[in-house]
C-alpha positions as CSV (number, residue, x, y, z in Angstrom):
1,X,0.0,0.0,0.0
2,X,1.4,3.4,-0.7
3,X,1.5,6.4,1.2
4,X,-1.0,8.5,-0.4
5,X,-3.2,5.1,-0.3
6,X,-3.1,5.1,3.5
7,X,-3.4,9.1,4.0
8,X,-6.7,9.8,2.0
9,X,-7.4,12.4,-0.3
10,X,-4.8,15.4,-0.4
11,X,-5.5,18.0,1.1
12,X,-3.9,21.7,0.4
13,X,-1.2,23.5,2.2
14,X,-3.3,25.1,5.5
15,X,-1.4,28.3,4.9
16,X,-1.1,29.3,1.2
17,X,-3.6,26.0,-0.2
18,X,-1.0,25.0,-3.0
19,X,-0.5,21.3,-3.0
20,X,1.4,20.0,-0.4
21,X,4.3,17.8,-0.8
22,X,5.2,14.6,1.0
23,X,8.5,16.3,1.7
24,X,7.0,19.2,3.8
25,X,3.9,17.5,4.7
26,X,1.0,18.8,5.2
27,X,2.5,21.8,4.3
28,X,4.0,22.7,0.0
29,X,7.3,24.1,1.5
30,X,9.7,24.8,3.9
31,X,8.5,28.9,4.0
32,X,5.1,27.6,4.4
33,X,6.2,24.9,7.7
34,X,7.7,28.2,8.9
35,X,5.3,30.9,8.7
36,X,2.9,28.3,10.3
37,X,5.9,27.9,13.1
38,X,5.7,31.3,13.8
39,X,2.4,31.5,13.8
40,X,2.5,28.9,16.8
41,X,5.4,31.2,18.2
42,X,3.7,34.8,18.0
43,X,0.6,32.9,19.7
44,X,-1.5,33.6,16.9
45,X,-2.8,29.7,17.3
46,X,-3.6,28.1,21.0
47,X,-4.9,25.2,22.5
48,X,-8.0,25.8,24.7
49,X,-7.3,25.2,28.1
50,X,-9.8,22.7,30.2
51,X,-11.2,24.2,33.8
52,X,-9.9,22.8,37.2
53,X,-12.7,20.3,37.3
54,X,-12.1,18.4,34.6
55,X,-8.2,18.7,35.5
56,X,-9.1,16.7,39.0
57,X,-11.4,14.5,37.2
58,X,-8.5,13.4,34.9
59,X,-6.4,13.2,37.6
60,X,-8.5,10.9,39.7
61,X,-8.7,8.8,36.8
62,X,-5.0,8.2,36.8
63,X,-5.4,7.0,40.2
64,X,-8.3,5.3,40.0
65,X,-10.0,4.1,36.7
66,X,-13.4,3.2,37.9
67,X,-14.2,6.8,39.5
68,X,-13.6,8.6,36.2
69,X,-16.4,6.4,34.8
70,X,-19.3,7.4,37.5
């Protein structure tokens, strides 16, 4: 099976929506994977933060399985 097989349909560079090459993947080139870096860097991207609850929840769960499943 080849790569493209197993990854689905291609999809376009996220930052200019060229074609992206397996090379640079999933982005066309090297410019692109940067300006998307700093992007991440300049904080113009972030990951949404969960509330303390769910924080204690998860960490009970590491403890103990079955009280994350109540």
């Amino acid at each position: 099976m080849t790569s493209s097989a197993r990854s689905g349909p291609a999809r376009p560079c996220p930052v200019c929506r060229k074609a992206a090459i397996e090379t640079f993947r999933p982005f066309c080139s090297k410019r692109c994977a940067d300006i998307d870096l700093g992007r991440w860097f300049n904080e113009d991207y972030s990951v949404p933060a969960s509330s303390g609850d769910e924080e204690e929840k998860i960490a009970a769960s590491l403890l103990d399985p079955r009280e994350f499943m109540e």
